[in-house]
Each structure stands twice: as C-alpha cells, then as structure tokens.
N, C-alpha and C positions, 0 to 999 in steps of 0.2 A: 507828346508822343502818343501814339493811338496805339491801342492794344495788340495790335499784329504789328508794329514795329519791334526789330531787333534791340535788345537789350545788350549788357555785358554780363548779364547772368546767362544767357542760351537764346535758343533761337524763337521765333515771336509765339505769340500762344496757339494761335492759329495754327503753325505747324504741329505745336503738342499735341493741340486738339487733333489733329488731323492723324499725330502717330497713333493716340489713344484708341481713336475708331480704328484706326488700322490693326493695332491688336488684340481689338474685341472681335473685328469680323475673324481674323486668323484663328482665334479661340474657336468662334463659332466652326467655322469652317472644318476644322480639327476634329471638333468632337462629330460633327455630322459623319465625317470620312470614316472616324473612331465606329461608331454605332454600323456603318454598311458595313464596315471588314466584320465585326461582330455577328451582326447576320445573317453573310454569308460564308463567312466559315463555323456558325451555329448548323447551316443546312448540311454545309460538306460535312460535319460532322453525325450528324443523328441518323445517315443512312436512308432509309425507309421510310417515309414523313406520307402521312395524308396528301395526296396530291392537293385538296382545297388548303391543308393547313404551310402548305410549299410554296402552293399562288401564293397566298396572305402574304406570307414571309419574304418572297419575293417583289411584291408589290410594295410592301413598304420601303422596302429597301431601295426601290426605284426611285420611291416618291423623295425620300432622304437626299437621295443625288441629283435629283430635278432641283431641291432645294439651295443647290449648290450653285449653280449655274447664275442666280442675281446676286448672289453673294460674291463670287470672282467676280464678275463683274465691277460691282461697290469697289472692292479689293482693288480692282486696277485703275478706275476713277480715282481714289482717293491716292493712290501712288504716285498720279498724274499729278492731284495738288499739290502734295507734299516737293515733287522735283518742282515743277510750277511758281511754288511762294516760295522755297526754299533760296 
C-alpha cells in the first residue's frame, strides 16, 4: 500500500496533508483580514491623523490585502486536490 492509499483508519495522508495546508493558509488568511479591519478602523477611529502618517496606514493595509490574493488563490488549488484525491 503507498502512502496516499485509503486506509481503514481515514482518508489517505495526502489528503490530511492537504487539509493541514488548507488550515494553515485559512489561519493565515484570517489573521491578515484580522490586521486590515484593525487598521482601518484604527483610522476611522483617531479622527484627525497626519495626512503622511494616513498614507502610511493606508498603504499598509493595501499591501496586507494584495497579500491576500496568492494566498485564495493556494486556498482554492488546494480545495481542488482535496475534491480531486478525495
């Protein structure tokens, strides 16, 4: 039996491994969306902000959610294995 075959303890390991990534990227994914909402309602909240220190703040929070975008991505590849080998 090779290691991505079906056992009668669960499904082969290749799919675990495949869950596992799949709930590391969701972490990741999570926490990045967690940090933009932070933010951006850090700006809505303080009013008044240096316009340079608004950019900055906005900026990063751009860059956060650009960060997002290979990571869905991965996220739906790996979905694809999992229905795939499954």
């Amino acid at each position: 039996m090779t290691p991505t075959d079906a056992t009668p303890e669960g499904p082969p390991s290749g799919v675990d491994d495949l869950r596992a990534e799949l709930s590391r990227i969701d972490d990741e994914l999570a926490e990045l969306h967690r940090q933009v909402r932070e933010i951006r309602s850090q700006l809505a909240d303080e009013g008044p902000v240096d316009a340079a220190d608004r950019a900055a703040a906005m900026s990063q929070a751009e860059e956060l959610v650009a960060l997002t975008v290979p990571l869905e991505r991965r996220r739906e590849a790996v979905r694809v294995k999992i229905v795939s080998t499954s």
